[in-house]
C-alpha positions in Angstrom: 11.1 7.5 37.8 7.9 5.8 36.6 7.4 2.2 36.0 7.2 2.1 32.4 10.4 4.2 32.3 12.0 1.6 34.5 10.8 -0.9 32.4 12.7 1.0 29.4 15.7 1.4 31.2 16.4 -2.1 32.1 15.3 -3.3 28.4 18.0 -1.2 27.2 20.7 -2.8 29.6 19.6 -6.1 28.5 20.4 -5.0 24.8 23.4 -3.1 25.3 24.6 -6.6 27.5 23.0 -8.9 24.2 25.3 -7.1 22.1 28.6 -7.1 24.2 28.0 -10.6 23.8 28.3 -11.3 20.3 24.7 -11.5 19.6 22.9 -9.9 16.8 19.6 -9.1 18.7 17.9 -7.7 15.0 19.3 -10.7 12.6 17.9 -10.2 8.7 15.5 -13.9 9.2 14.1 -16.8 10.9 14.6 -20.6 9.7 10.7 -20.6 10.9 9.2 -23.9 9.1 5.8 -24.2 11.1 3.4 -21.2 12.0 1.6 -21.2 14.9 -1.9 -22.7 13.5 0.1 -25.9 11.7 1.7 -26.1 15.4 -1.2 -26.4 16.9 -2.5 -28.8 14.5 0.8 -31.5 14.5 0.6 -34.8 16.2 2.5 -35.3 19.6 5.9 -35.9 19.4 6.6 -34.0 16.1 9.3 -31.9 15.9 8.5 -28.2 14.7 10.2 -24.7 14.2 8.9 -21.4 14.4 8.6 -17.4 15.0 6.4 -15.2 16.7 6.0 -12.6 19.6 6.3 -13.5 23.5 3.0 -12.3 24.6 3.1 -13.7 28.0 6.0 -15.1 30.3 5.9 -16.7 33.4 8.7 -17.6 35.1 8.6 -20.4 37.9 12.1 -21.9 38.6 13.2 -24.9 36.7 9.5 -24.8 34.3 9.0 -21.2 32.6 5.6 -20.6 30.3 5.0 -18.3 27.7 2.8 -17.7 24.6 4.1 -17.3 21.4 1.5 -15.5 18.8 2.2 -14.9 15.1 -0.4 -14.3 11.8 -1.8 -17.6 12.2 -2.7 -17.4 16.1 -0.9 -18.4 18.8 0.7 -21.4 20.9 2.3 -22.3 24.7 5.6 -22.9 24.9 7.4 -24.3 27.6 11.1 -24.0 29.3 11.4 -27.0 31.4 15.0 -27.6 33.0 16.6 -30.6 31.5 14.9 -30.3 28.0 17.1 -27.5 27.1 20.7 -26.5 27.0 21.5 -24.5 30.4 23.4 -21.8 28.7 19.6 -20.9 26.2 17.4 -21.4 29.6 20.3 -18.7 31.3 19.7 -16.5 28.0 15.9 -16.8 28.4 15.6 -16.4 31.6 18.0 -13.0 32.0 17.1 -11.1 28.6 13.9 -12.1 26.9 10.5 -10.4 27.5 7.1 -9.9 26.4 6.9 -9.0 23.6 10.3 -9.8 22.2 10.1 -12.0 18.4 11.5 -15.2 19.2 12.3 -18.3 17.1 11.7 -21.6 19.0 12.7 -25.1 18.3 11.2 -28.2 20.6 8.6 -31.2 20.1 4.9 -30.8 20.6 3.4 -32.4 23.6 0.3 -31.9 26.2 1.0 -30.6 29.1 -1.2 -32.1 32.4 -4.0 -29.5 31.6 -4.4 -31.2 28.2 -3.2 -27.9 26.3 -1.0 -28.3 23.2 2.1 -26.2 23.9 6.1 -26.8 22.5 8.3 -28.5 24.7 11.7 -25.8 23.5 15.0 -27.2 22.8 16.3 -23.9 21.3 15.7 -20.6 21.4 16.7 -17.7 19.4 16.2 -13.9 19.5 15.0 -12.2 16.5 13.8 -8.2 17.6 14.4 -7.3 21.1 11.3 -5.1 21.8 12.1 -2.0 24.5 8.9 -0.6 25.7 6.4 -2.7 27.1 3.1 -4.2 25.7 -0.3 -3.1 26.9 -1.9 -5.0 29.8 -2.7 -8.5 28.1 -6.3 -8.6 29.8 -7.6 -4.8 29.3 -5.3 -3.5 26.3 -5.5 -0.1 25.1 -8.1 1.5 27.0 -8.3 5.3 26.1 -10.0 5.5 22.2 -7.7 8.1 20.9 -4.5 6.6 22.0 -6.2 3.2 20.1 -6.5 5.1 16.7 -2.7 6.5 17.1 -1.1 2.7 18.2 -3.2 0.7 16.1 -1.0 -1.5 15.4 -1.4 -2.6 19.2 -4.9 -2.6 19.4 -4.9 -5.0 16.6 -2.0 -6.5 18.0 -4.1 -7.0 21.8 -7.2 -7.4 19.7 -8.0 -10.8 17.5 -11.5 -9.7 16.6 -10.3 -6.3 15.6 -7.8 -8.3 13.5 -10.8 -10.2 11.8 -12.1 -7.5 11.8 -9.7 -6.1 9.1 -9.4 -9.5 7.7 -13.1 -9.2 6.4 -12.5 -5.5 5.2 -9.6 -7.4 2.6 -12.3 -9.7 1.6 -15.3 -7.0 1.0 -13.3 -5.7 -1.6 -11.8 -8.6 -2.6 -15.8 -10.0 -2.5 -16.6 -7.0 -5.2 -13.5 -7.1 -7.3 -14.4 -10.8 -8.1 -17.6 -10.6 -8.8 -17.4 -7.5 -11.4 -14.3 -9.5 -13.0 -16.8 -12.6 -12.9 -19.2 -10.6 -15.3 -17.3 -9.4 -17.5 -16.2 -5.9 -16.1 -12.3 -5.2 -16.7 -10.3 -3.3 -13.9 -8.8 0.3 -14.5 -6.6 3.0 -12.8 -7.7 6.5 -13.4 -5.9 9.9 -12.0 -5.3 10.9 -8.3 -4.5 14.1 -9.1 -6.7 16.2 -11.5 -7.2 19.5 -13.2 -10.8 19.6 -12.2 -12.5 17.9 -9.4 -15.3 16.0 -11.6 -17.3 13.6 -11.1 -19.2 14.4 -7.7 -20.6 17.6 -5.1 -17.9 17.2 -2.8 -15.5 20.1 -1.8 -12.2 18.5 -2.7 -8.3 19.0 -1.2 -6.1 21.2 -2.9 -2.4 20.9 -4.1 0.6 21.9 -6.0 2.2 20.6 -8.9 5.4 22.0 -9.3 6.4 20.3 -12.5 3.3 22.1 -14.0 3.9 25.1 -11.5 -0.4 25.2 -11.2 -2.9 24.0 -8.6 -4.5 20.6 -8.7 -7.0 18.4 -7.1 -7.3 15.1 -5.5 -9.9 13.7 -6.7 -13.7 13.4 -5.3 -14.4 10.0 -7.8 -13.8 7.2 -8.7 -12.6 8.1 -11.6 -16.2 8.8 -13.0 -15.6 11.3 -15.8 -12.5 9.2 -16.8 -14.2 6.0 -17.2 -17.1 7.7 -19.2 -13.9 8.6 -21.5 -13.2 5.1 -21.3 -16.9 4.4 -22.8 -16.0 6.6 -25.5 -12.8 4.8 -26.3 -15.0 1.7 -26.9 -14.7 -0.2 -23.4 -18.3 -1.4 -22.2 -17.7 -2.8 -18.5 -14.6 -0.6 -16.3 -14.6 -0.7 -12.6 -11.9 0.7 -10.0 -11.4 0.3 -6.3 -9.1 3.2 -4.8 -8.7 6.0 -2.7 -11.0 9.6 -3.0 -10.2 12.3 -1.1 -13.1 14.8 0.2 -12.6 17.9 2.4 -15.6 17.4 4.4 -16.6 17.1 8.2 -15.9 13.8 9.6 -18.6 12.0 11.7 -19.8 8.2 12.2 -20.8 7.6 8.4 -17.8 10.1 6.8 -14.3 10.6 6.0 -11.4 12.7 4.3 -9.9 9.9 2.1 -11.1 6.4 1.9 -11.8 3.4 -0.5 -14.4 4.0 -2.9 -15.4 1.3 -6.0 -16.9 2.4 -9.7 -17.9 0.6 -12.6 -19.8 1.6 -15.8 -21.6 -0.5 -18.1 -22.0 0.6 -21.6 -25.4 -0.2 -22.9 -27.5 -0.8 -19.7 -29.8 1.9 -17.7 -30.8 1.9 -14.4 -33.0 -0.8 -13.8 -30.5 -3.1 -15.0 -27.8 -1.7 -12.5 -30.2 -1.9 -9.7 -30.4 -5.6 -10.2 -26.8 -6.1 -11.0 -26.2 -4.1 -7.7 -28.6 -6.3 -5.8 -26.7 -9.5 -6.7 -23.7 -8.0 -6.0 -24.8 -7.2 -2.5 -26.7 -10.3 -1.6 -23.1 -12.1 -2.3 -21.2 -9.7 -0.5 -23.2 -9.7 3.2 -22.9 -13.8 2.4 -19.3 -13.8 2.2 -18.9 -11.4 4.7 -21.3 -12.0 7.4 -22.7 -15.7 6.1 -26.2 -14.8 6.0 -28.1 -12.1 4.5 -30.0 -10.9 7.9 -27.7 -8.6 9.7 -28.9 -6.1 12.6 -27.0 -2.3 11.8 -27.4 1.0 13.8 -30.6 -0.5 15.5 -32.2 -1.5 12.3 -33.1 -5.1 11.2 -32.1 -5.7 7.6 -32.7 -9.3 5.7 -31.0 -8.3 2.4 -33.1 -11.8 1.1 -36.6 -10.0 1.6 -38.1 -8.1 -1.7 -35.8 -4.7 -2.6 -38.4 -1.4 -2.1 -38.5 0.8 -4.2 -38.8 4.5 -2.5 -39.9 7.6 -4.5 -37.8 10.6 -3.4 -40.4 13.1 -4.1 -43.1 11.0 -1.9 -41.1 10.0 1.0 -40.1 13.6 1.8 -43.9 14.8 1.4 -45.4 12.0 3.9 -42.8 12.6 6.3 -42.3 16.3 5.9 -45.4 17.5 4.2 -43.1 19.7 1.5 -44.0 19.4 -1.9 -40.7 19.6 -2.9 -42.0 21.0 -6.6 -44.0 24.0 -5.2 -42.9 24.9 -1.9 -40.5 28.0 -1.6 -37.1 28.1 -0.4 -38.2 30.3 2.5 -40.9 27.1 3.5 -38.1 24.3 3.2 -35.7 26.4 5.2 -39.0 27.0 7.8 -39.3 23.7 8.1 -35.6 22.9 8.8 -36.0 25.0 11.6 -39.1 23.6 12.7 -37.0 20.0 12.8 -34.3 21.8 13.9 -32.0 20.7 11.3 -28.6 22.9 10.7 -28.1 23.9 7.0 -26.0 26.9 5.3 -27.9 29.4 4.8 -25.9 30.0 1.3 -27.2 27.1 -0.1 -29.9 26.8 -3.0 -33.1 25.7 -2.5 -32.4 21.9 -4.0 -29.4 21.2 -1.5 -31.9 22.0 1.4 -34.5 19.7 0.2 -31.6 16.9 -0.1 -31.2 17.8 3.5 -34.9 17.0 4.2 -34.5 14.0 2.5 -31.4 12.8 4.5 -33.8 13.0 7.4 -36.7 11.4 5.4 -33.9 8.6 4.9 -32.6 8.1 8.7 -36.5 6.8 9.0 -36.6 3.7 6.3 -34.3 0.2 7.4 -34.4 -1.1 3.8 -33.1 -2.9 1.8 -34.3 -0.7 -1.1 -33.8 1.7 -3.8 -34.0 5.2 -3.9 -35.3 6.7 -7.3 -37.2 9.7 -8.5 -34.6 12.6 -7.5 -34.8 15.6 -9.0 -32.6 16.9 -11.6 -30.9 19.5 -10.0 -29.5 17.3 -7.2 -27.8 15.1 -9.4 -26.4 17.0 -12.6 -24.4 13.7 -14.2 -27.4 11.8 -14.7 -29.8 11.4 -17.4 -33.2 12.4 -17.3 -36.3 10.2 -16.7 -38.1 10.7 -20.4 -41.6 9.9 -18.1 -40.4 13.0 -16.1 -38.5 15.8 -17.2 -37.7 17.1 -13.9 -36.4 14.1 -12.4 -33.4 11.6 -13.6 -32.8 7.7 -13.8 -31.1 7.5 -11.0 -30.9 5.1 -8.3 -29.4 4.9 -4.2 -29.0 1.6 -2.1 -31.2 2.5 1.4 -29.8 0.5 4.3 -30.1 1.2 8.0 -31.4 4.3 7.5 -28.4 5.7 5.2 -27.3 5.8 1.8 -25.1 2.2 0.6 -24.2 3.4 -2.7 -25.4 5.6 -5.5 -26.0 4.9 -9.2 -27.8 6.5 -12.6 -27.9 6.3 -16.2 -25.2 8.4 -17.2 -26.1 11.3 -19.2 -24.8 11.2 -22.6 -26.5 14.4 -24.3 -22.9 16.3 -24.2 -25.3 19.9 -24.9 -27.5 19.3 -21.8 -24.5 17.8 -19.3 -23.1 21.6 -20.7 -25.9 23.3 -19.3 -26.2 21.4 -16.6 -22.6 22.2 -15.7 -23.2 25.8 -16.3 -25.4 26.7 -13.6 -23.1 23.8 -10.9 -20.6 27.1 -12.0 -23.2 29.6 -10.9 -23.9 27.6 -7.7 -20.2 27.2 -6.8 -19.7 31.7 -7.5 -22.7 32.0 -4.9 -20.7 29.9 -2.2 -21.9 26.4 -3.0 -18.7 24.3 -2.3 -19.5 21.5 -3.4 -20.9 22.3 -6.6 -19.1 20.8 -9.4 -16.9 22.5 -11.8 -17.1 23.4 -15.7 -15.2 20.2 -16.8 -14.8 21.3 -21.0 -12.5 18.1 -21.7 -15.4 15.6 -20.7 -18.4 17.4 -22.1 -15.7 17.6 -25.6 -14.9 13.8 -25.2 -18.9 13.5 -25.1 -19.7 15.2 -28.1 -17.9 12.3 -29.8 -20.7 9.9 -28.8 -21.2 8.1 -25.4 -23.1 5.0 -26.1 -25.7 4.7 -23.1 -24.1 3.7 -19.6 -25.2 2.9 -16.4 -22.4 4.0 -13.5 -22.9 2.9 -9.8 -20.5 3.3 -6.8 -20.3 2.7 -3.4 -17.9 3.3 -0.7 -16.5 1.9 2.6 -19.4 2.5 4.6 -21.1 -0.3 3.1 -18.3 -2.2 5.3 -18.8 -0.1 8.6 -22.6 -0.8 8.5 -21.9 -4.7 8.0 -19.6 -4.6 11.4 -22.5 -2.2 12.7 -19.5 0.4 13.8 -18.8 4.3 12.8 -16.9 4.1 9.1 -13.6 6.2 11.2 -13.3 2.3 13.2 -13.3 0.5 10.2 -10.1 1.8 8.9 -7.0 0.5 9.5 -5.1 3.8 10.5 -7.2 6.7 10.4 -6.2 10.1 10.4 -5.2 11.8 13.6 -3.4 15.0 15.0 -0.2 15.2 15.7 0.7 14.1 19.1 2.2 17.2 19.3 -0.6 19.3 19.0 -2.3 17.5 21.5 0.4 17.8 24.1 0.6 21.8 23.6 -3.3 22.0 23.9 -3.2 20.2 26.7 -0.2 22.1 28.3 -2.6 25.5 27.0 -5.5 24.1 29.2 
């Protein structure tokens, strides 16, 4: 029998014996009247009250010392023989551990090391924990068994905690400052007819109400709140969850927290500066300053925004015209950089593919603009330059921060343009975007001009300079299961 297993065994005597006394070791609440932090904060000799997990116990005779840790942070408390009834120092002593919830009673005071610690009168159990904690000092060590406990890593882990703390108040940063301006807050489908909105291969299901196939969907809602533009809204945003059926890697995942708005009578150039605000307060809030360090790069989000040309950052790192070269010479030179791409694709995916490596190059901050219509079929076109739209991307440590255009409005030509996505999609494109008849109907009713922008959680991973996949709270894993039989396969 191993050790934890011992551990286990005699944490389920102690709860078998708590019960065969008359205790209730899971009671429905606490009387708690002080957190931790106000604890910490009272003057000497003030009685408090309150509830947290034993992190720690140390047992030394007639003085015991534990820490007690709850939302707020955590606090000493001390069993000292003679300040508390024999009968709760017995209880203590013979059937509370680490990581049992407690609720403690007792006066603050400083012990002869000057720390601030409660002096416990009373004791109660509230959860009787039965398999052990990690190792205070070294925690969860292996990286995949951190993802599947979480919940322990951020329990072991105070700045993955704050970490998460932050990531509430990113979103909480945006949400605030749209509803400052003016922008009102929507909910638009999860599950659709037609994933619109985006190139992204999306997940299937079924609806068996409807008895069809349907999708999750790949937007923010994009298509819907264009509708909503129609109905005679001028500023929507959302904040929710997309769904993509993609690889995962250190800037992407399956499902995660993407926000949209759309501003009814503005172009591009006025959603690059609104975006630039936006950010500026964000990285404030978040990191208080504007000069961060991400992925190796040094950004100061408070020097002048670039403004990057698609078409002439690809040629001066690549030499490709991307106008007049071939497919055959764009796919040379992927080889020649040695740069994996489906062979299946059309010639405009692989020359987005050039410029992903163009982009891994420039620290920002910037904008992208210039991109050529047939990488982005939702926005408008540049009237300068026919065969480029008004479109605009956030450049930051070398990756894209968020992506934004004047939305196209000229129902006949967002038609066409959806007509040959179709073809693309029939010649194995996946992520080519589908026919979507309802929207390009809903536009032939009038869209007044719109500027949409989004960005997703990645914006947050880049701030805490970590792959997106840490930044979430509980990512996605495998069963346990199926790692055990692989392992047993092995």
């Amino acid at each position: 029998m191993g050790r934890e297993e011992q551990i286990i065994n005699e944490r389920k005597r102690k709860l078998k014996e708590i019960k065969n006394l008359g205790i209730n070791p899971y009671p429905s609440k606490s009387d708690k009247k002080q957190n931790c932090s106000e604890c910490l904060k009272s003057k000497i000799g003030v009685k408090v009250k309150t509830a947290g997990r034993l992190m720690t116990k140390r047992d030394l005779g007639k003085i015991a010392f534990c820490n007690l840790k709850d939302g707020t942070g955590e606090i000493q408390i001390v069993f000292q023989e003679g300040k508390i009834p024999d009968e709760k120092k017995k209880f203590f002593k013979k059937y509370l551990d680490a990581g049992d919830f407690v609720e403690v009673s007792g006066e603050i005071f400083k012990t002869k090391t000057k720390q601030i610690s409660i002096l416990v009168e009373d004791i109660k159990l509230l959860s009787k924990s039965i398999l052990p904690l990690p190792e205070k000092w070294h925690g969860l060590q292996d990286k995949e068994e951190k993802y599947r406990k979480r919940y322990l890593d951020i329990l072991m882990n105070s700045e993955l905690k704050e970490m998460f703390v932050k990531k509430s108040k990113f979103w909480n940063t945006i949400r605030n400052f749209l509803l400052d301006k003016g922008f009102l807050e929507v909910e638009t489908p999860v599950l659709e007819n037609s994933a619109g909105g985006a190139s992204a291969t999306p997940f299937m299901t079924h609806h068996n109400a409807l008895d069809k196939d349907i999708y999750l969907r790949i937007s923010m809602g994009e298509l819907w709140q264009k509708k909503l533009m129609v109905a005679g809204f001028e500023k929507t945003f959302e904040i929710g969850r997309q769904f993509r059926n993609e690889g995962m890697d250190d800037e992407h995942l399956q499902d995660y927290t993407q926000m949209e708005f759309y501003w009814a009578y503005a172009d591009y150039k006025q959603g690059m500066k609104l975006v630039e605000e936006m950010y500026k307060k964000i990285v404030k809030t978040i990191l208080g300053s504007l000069k961060f360090e991400s992925q190796g790069y040094k950004i100061d989000l408070g020097n002048k925004w670039e403004i990057y040309d698609y078409e002439t950052i690809i040629k001066k790192n690549t030499g490709i015209d991307i106008y007049s070269a071939s497919e055959n010479n764009i796919k040379k030179k992927l080889d020649d950089l040695k740069i994996d791409y489906d062979k299946k694709v059309d010639k405009w995916r692989l020359v987005d593919i050039l410029w992903k490596f163009c982009r891994k190059k420039i620290s920002g901050p910037g904008f992208l603009v210039g991109q050529p219509v047939e990488v982005s079929p939702l926005a408008k076109r540049n009237p300068e330059d026919n065969k480029k739209v008004e479109q605009f991307q956030v450049i930051l440590a070398g990756s894209e921060m968020g992506n934004g255009y004047s939305e196209l409005n000229d129902a006949f030509d967002q038609e066409k343009r959806f007509e040959e996505q179709v073809k693309l999609k029939k010649a194995g494109d996946t992520e080519a975007q589908e026919h979507d008849k309802e929207f390009v109907e809903a536009l032939k009713y009038g869209m007044p001009p719109t500027c949409g922008f989004g960005v997703s959680e990645r914006l947050f991973s880049i701030l805490m300079d970590k792959p997106v996949r840490e930044c979430v709270i509980f990512p996605l894993m495998k069963p346990e299961e199926d790692k055990k039989r692989k392992s047993n396969q092995s």
